[in-house]
OpenMM code with the backbone's topology and positions (N, CA, C; nanometers):
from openmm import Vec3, app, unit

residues = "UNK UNK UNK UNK UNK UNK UNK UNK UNK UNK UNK UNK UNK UNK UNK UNK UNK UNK UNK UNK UNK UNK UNK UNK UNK UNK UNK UNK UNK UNK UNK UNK UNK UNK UNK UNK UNK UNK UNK UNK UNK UNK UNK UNK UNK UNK UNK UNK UNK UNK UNK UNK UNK UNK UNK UNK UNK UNK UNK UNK UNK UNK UNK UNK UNK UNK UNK UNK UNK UNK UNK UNK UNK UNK UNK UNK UNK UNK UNK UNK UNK UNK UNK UNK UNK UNK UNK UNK UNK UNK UNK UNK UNK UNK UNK UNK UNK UNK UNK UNK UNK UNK UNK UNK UNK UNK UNK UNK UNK UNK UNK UNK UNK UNK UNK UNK UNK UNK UNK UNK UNK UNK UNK UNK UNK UNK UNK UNK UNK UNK UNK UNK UNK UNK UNK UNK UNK UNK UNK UNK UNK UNK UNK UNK UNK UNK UNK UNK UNK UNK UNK UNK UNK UNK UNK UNK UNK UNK UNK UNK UNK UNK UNK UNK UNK UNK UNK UNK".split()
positions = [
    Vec3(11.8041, 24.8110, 11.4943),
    Vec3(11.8328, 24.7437, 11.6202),
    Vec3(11.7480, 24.8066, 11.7302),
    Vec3(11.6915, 24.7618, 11.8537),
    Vec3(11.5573, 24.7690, 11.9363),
    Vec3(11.6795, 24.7623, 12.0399),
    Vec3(11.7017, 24.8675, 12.1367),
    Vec3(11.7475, 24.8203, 12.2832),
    Vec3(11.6272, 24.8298, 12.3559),
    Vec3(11.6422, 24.6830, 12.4501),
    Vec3(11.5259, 24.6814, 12.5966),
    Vec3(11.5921, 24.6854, 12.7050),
    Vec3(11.5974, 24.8267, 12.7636),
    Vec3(11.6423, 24.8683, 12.8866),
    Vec3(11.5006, 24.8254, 12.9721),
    Vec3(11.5416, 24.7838, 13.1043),
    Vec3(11.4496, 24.7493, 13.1774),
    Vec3(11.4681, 24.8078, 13.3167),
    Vec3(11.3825, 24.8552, 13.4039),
    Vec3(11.4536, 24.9501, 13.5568),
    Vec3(11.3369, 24.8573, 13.6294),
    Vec3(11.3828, 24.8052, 13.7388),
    Vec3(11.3166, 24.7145, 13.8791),
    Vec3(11.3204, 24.8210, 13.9741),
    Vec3(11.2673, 24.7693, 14.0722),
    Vec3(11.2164, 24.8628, 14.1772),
    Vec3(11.3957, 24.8446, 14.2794),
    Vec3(11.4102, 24.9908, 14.3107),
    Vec3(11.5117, 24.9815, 14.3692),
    Vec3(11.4963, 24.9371, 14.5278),
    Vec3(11.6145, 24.8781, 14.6065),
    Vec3(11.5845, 24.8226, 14.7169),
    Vec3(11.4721, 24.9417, 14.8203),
    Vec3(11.4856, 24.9917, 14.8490),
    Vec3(11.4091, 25.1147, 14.8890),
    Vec3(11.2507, 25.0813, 14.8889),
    Vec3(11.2505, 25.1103, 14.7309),
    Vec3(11.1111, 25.0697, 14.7051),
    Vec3(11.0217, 24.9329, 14.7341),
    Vec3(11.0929, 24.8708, 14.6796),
    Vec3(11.0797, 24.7263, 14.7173),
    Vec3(11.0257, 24.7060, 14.8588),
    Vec3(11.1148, 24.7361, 14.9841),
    Vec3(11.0318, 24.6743, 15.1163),
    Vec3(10.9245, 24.7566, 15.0904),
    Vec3(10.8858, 24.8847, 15.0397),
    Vec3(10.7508, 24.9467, 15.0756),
    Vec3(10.6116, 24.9055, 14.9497),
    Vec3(10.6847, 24.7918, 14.9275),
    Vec3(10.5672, 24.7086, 14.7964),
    Vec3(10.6047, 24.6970, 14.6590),
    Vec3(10.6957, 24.8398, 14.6000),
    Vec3(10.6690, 24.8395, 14.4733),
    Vec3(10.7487, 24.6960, 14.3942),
    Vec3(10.6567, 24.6318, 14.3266),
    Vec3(10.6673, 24.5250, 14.2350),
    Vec3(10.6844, 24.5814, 14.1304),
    Vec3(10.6652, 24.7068, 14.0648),
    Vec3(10.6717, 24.6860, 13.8922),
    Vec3(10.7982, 24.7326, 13.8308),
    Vec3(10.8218, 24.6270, 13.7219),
    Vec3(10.9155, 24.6974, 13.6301),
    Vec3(10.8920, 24.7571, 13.5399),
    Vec3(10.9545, 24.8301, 13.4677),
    Vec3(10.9262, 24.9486, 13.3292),
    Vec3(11.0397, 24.8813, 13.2250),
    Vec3(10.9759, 24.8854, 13.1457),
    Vec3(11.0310, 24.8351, 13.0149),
    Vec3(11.0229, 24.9488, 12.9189),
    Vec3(11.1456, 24.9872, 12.8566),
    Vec3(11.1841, 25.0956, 12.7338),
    Vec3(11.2416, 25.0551, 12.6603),
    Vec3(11.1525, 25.0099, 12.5180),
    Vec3(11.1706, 24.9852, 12.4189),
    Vec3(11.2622, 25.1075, 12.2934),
    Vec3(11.3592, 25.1018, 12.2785),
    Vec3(11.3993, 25.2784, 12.1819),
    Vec3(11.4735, 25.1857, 12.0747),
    Vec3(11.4258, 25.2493, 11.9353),
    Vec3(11.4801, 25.1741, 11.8570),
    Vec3(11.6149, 25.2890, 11.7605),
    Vec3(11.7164, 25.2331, 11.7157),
    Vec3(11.8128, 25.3096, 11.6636),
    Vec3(11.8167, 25.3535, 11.5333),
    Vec3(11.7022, 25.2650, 11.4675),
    Vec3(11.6810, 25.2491, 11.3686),
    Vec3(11.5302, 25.1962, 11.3283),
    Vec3(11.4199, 25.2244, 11.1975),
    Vec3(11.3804, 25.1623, 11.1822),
    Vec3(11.2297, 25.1787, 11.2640),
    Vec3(11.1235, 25.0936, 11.2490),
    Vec3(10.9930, 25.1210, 11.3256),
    Vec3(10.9656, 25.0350, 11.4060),
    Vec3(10.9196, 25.0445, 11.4965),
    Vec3(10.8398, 24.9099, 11.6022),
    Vec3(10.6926, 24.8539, 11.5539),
    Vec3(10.7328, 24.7399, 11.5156),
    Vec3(10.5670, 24.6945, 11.4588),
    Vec3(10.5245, 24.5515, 11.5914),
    Vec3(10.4073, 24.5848, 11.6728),
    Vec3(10.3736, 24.4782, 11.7151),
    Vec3(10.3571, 24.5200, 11.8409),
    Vec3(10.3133, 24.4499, 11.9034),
    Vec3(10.2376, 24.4477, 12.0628),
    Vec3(10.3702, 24.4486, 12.1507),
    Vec3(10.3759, 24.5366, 12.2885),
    Vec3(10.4210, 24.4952, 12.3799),
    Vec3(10.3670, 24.4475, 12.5109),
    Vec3(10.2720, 24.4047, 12.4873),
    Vec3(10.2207, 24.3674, 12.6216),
    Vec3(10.2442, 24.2847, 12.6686),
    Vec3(10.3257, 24.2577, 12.7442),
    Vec3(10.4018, 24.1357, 12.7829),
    Vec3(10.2925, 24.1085, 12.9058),
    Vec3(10.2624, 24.1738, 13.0181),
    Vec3(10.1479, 24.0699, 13.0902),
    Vec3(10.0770, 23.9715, 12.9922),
    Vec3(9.9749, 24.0152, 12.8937),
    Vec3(9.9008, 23.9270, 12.8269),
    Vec3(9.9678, 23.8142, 12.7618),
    Vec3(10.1113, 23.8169, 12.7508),
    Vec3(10.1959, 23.6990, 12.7035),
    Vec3(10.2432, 23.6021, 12.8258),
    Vec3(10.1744, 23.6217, 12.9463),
    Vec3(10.1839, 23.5859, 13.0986),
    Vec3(10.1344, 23.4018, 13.0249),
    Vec3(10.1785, 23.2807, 13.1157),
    Vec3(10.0558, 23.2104, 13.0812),
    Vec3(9.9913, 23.2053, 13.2234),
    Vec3(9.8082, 23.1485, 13.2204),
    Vec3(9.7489, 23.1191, 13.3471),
    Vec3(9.8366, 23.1412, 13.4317),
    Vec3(9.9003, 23.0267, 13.4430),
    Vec3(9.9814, 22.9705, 13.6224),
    Vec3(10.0871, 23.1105, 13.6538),
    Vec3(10.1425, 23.1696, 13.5723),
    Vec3(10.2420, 23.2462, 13.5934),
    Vec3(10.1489, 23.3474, 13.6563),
    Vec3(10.0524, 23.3815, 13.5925),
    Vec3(9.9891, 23.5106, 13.6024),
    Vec3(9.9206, 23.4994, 13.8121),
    Vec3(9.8192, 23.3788, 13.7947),
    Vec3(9.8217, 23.3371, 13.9211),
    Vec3(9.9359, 23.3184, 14.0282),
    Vec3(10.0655, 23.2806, 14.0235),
    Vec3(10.1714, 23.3042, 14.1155),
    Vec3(10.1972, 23.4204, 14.1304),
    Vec3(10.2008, 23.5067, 14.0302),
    Vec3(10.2326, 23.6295, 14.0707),
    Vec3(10.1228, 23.7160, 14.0967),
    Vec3(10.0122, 23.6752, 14.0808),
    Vec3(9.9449, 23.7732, 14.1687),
    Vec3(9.8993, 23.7276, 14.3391),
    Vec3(9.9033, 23.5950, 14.3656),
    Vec3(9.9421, 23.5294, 14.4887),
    Vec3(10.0500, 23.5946, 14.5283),
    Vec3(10.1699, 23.5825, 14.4848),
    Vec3(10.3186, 23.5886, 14.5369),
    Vec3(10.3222, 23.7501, 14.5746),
    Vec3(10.2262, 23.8465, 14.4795),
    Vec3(10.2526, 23.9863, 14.5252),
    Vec3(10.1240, 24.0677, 14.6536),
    Vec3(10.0413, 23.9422, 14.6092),
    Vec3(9.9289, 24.0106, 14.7620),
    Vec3(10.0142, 23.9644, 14.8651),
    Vec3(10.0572, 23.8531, 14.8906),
    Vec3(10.1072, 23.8112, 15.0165),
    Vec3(10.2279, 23.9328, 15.0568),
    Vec3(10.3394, 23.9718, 14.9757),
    Vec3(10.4262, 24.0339, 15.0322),
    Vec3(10.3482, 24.2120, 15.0491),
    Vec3(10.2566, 24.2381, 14.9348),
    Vec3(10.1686, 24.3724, 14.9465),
    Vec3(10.0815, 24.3288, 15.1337),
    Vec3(10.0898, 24.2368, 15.1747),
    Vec3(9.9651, 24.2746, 15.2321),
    Vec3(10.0829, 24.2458, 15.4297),
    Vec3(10.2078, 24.1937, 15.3804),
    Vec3(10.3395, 24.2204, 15.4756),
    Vec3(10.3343, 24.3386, 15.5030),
    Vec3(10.3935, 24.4038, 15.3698),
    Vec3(10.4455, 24.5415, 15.3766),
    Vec3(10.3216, 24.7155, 15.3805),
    Vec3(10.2184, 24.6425, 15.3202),
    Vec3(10.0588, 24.7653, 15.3455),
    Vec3(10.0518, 24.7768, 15.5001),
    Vec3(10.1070, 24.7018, 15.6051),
    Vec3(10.0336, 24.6204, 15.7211),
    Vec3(10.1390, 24.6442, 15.8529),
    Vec3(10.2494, 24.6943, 15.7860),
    Vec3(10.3996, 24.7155, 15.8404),
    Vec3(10.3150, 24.8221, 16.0122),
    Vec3(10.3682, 24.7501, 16.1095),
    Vec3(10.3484, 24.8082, 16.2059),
    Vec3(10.4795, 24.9314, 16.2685),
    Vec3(10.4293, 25.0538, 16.3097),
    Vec3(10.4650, 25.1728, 16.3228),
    Vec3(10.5866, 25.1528, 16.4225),
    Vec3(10.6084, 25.0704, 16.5024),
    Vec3(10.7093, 25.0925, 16.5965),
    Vec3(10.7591, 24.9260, 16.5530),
    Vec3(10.8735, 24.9199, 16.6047),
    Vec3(10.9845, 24.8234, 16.5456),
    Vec3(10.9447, 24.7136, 16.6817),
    Vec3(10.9267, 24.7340, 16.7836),
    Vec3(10.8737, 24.7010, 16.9369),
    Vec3(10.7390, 24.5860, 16.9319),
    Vec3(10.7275, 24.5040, 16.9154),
    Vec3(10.5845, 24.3963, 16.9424),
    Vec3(10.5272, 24.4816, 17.0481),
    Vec3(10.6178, 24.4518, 17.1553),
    Vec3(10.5244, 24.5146, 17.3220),
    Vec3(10.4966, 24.6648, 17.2957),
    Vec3(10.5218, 24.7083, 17.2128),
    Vec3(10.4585, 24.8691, 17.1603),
    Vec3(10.3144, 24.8593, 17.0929),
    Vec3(10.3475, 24.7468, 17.0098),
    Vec3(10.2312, 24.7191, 16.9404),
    Vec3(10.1846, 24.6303, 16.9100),
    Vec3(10.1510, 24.5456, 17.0122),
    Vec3(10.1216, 24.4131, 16.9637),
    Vec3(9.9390, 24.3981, 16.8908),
    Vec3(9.8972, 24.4753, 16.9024),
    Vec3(9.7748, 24.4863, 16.8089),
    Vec3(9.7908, 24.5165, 16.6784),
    Vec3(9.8697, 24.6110, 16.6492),
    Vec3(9.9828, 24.6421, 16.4464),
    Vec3(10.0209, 24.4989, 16.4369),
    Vec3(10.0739, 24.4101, 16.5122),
    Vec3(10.1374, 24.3117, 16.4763),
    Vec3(10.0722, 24.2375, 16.4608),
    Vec3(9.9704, 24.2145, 16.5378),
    Vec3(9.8842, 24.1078, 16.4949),
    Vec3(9.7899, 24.1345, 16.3933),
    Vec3(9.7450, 24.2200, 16.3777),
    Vec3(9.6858, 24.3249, 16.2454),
    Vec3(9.7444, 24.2767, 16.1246),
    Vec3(9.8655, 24.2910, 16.1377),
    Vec3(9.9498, 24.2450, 15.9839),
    Vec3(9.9442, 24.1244, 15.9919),
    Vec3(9.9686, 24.0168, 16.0834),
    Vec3(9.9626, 23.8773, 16.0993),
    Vec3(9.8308, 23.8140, 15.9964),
    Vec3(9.7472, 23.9134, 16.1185),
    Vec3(9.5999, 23.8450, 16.0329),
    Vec3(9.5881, 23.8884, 15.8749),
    Vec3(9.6526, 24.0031, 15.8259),
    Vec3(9.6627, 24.0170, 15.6774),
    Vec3(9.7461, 23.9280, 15.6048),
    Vec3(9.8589, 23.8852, 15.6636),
    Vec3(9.9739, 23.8076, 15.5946),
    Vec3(9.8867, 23.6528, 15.5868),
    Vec3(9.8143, 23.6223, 15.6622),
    Vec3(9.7303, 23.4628, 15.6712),
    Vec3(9.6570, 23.5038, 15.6170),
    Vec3(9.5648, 23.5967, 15.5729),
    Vec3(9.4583, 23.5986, 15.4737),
    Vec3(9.5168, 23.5711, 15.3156),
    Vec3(9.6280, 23.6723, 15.2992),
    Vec3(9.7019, 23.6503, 15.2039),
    Vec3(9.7650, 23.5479, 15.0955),
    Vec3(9.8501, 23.4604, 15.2431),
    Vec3(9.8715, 23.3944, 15.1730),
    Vec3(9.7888, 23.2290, 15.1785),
    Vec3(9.6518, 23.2927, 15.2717),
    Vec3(9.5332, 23.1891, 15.1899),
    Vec3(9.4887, 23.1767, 15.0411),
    Vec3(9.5034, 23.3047, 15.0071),
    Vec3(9.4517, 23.3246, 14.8629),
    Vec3(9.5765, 23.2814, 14.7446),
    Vec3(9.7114, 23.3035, 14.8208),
    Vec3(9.8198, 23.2313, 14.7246),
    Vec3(9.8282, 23.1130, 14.7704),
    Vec3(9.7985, 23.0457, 14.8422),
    Vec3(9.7477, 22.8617, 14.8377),
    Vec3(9.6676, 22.8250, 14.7434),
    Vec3(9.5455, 22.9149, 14.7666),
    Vec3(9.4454, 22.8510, 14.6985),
    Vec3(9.4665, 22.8421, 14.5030),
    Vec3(9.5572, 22.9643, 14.5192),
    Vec3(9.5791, 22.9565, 14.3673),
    Vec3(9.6986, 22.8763, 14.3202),
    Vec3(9.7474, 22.8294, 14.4186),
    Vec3(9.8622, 22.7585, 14.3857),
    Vec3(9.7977, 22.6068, 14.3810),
    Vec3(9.7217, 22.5883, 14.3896),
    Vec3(9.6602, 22.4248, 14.4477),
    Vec3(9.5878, 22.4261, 14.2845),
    Vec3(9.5937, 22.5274, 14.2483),
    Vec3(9.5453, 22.4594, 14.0469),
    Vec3(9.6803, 22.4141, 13.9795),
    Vec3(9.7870, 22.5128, 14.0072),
    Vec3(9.8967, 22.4878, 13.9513),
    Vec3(9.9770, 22.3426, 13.9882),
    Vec3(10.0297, 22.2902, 13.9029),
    Vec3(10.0880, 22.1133, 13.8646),
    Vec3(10.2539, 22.1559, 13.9250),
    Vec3(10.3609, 22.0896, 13.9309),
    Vec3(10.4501, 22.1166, 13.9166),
    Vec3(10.5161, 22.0563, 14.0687),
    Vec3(10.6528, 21.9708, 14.0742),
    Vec3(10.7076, 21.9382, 14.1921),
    Vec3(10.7337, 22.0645, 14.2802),
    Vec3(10.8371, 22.1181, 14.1917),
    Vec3(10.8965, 22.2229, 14.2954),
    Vec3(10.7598, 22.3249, 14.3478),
    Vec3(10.6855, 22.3525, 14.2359),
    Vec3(10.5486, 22.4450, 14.3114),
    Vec3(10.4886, 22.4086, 14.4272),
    Vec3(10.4896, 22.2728, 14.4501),
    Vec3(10.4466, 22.1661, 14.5533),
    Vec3(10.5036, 22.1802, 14.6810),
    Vec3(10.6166, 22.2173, 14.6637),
    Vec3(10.6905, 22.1957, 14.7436),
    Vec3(10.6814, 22.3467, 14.8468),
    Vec3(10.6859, 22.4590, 14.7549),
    Vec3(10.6506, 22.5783, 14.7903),
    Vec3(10.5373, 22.5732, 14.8783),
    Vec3(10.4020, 22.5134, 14.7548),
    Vec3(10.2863, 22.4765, 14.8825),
    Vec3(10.2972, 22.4399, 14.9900),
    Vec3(10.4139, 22.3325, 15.0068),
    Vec3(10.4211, 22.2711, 15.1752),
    Vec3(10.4814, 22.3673, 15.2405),
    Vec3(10.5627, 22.4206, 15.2002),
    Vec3(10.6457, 22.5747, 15.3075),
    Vec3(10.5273, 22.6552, 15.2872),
    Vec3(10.5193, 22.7335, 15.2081),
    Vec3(10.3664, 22.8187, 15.2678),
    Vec3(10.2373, 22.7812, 15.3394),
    Vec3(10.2121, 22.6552, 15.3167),
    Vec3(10.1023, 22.5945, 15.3969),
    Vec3(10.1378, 22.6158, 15.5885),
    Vec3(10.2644, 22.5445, 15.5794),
    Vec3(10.2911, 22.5865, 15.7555),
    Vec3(10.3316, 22.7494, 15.7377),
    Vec3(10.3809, 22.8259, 15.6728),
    Vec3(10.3954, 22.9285, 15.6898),
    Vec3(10.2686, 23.0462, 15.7459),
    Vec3(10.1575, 22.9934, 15.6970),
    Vec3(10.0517, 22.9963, 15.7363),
    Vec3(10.0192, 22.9763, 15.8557),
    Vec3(10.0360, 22.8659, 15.8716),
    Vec3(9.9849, 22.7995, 16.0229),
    Vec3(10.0640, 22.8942, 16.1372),
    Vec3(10.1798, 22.9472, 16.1085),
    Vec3(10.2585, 23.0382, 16.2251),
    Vec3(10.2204, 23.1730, 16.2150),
    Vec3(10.1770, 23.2073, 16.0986),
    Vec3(10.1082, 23.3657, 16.0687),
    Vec3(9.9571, 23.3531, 16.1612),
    Vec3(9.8974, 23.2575, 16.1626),
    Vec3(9.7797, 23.2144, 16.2058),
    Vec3(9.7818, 23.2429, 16.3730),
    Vec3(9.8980, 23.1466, 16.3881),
    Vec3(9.9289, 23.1885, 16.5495),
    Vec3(9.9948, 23.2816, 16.5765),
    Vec3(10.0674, 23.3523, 16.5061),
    Vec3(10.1025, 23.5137, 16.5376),
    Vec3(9.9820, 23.6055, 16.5420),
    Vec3(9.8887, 23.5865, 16.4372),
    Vec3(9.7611, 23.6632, 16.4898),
    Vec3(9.6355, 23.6610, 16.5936),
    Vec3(9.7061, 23.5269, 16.6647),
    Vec3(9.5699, 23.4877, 16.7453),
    Vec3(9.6904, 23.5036, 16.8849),
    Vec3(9.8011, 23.5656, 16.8608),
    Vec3(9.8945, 23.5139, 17.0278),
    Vec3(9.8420, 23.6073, 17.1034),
    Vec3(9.8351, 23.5802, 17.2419),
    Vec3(9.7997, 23.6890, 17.3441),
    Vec3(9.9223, 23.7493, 17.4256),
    Vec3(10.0420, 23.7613, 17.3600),
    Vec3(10.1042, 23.8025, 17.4678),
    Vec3(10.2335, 23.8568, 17.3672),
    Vec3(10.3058, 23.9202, 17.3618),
    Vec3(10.4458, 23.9298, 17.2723),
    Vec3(10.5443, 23.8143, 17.2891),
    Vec3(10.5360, 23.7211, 17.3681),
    Vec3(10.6520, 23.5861, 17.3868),
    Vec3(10.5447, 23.5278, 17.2869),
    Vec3(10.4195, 23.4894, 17.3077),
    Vec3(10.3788, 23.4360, 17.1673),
    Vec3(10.3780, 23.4181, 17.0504),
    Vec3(10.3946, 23.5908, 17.0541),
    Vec3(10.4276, 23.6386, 16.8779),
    Vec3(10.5133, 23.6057, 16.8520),
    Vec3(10.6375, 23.6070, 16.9122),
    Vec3(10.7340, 23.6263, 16.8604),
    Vec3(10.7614, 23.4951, 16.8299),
    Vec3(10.7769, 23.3807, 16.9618),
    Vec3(10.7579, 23.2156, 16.8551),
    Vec3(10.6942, 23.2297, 16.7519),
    Vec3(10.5688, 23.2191, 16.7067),
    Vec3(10.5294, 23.2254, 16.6148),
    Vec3(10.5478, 23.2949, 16.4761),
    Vec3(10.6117, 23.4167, 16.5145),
    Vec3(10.6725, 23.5344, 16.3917),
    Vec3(10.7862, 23.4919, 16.3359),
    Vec3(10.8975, 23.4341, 16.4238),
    Vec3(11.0015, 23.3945, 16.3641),
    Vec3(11.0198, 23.2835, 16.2855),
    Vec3(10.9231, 23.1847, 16.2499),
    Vec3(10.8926, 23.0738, 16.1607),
    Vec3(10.8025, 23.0922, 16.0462),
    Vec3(10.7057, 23.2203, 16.1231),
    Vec3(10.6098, 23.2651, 16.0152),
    Vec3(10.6878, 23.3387, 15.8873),
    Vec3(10.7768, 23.4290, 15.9670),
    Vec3(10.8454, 23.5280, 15.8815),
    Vec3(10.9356, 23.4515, 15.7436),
    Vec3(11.0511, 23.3685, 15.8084),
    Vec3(11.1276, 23.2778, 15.7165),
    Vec3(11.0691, 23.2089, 15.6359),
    Vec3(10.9362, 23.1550, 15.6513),
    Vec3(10.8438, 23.0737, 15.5702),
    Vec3(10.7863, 23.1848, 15.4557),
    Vec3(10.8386, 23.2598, 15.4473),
    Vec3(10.8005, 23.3242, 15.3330),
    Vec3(10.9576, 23.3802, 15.2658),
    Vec3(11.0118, 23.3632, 15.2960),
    Vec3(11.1816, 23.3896, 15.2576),
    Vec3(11.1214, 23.4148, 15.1019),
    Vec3(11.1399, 23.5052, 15.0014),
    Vec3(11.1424, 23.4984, 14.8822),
    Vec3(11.2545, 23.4095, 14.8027),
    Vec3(11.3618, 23.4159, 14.8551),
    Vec3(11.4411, 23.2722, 14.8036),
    Vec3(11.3540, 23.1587, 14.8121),
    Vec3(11.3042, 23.0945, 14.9104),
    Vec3(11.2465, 22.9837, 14.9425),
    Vec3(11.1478, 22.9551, 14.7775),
    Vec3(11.1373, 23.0584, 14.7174),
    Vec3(11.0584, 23.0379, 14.6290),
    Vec3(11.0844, 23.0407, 14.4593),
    Vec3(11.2467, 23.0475, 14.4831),
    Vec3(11.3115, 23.0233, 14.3432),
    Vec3(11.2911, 22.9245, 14.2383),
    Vec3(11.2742, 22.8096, 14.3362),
    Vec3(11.3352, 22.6858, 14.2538),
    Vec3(11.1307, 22.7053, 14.1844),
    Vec3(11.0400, 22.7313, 14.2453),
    Vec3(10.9261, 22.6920, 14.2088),
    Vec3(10.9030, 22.8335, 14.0876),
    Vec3(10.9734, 22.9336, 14.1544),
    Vec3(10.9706, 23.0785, 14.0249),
    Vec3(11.0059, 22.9938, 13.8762),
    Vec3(11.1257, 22.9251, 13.8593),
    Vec3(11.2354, 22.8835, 13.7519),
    Vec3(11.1091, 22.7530, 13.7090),
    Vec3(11.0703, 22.6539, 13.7845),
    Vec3(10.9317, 22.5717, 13.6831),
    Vec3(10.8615, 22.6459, 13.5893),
    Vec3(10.8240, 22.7390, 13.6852),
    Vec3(10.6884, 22.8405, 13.6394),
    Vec3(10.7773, 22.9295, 13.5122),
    Vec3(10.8801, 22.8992, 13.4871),
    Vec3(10.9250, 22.9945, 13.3768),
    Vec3(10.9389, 23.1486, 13.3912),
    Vec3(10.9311, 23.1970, 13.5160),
    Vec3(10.9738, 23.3403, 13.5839),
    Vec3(11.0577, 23.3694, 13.6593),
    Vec3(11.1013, 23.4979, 13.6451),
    Vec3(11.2286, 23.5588, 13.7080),
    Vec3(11.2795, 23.5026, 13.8139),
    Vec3(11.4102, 23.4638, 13.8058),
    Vec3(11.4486, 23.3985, 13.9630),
    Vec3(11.5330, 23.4947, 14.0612),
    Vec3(11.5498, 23.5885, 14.0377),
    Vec3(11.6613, 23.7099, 14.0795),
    Vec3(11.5685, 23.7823, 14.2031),
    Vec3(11.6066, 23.7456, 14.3194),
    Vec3(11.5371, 23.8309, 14.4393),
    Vec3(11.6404, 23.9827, 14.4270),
    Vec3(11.5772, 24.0990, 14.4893),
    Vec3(11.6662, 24.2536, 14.4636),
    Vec3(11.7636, 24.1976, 14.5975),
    Vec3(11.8705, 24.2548, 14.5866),
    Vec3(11.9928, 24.2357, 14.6764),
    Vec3(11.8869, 24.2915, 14.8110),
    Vec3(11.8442, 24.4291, 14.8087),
    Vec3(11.8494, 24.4683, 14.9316),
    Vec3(11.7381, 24.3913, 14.9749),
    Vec3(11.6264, 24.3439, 14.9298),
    Vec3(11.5157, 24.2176, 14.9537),
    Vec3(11.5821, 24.0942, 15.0148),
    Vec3(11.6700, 24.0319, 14.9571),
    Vec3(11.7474, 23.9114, 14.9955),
    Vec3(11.8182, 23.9615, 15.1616),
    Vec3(11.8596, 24.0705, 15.1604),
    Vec3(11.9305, 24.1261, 15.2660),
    Vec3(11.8309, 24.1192, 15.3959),
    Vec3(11.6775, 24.1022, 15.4067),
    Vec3(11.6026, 24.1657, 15.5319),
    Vec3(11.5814, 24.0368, 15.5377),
    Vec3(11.6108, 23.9308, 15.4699),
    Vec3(11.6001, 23.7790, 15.4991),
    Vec3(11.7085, 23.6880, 15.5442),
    Vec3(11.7818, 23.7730, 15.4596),
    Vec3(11.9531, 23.6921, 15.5371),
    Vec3(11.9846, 23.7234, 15.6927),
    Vec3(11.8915, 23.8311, 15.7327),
    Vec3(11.9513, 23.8947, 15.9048),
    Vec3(12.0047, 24.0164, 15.8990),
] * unit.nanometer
topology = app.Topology()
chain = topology.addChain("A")
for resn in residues:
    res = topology.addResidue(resn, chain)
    for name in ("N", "CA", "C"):
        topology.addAtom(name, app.Element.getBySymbol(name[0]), res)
């Protein structure tokens, strides 16, 4: 008998990027014959969402401005802005090969999600940003992106404390 214990990134880790899980294979009995490489058992589209789906939130959280304050820093903020729209240009673009309703649908929320990251990085003033941040921000809700995770045949489980900096 093979137990697969598996450990996710604890909430902690998580806002500061870490994506990976560890997989420990221990068997009770008996030998392990065969590959575990489960990336390479990824297909295309999966592999492309998730590497879209993890620059965009890597390039949130790489980008995280030092004071909690816009009017402290509204250059950090717009700094990350302009990383979060580069970002999730590159998870558009890879999403625009992928087929699928609900993926589609994702596209249309990230597409404007975009468009408010866009104007969070170009605002001149902190009343700017902040219109713009608060539509930009929700438009990336990782829930928002379940129903298109579950097409794609991948994990639908956001980490509690992840779900938590989205709920308020």
């Amino acid at each position: 008998m093979f137990l697969n214990p598996y450990y996710t990134p604890t909430g902690e880790s998580w806002v500061t990027g870490d994506r990976a899980v560890s997989c420990t294979y221990v068997a009770d009995t008996g030998t392990l014959k065969g590959s575990l490489a489960t990336a390479g058992s990824l297909k295309p589209e999966q592999t492309t969402y998730l590497k879209g789906s993890n620059g965009l939130y890597e390039a949130l959280w790489a980008h995280q401005p030092e004071t909690d304050a816009v009017e402290e820093d509204l250059a950090g903020y717009k700094a990350q802005a302009k990383a979060v729209t580069a970002a999730l240009g590159t998870h558009l673009d890879g999403l625009a090969g992928i087929e699928g309703a609900e993926v589609g649908k994702l596209r249309t929320t990230l597409t404007k999600a975009a468009g408010s990251w866009k104007k969070a990085a170009n605002a001149t003033d902190a009343d700017a940003f902040y219109l713009a941040y608060d539509s930009a921000f929700t438009g990336i809700d990782p829930n928002a992106s379940i129903a298109a995770r579950k097409e794609l045949g991948l994990a639908t489980t956001v980490p509690a404390d992840e779900a938590e900096v989205w709920a308020g």
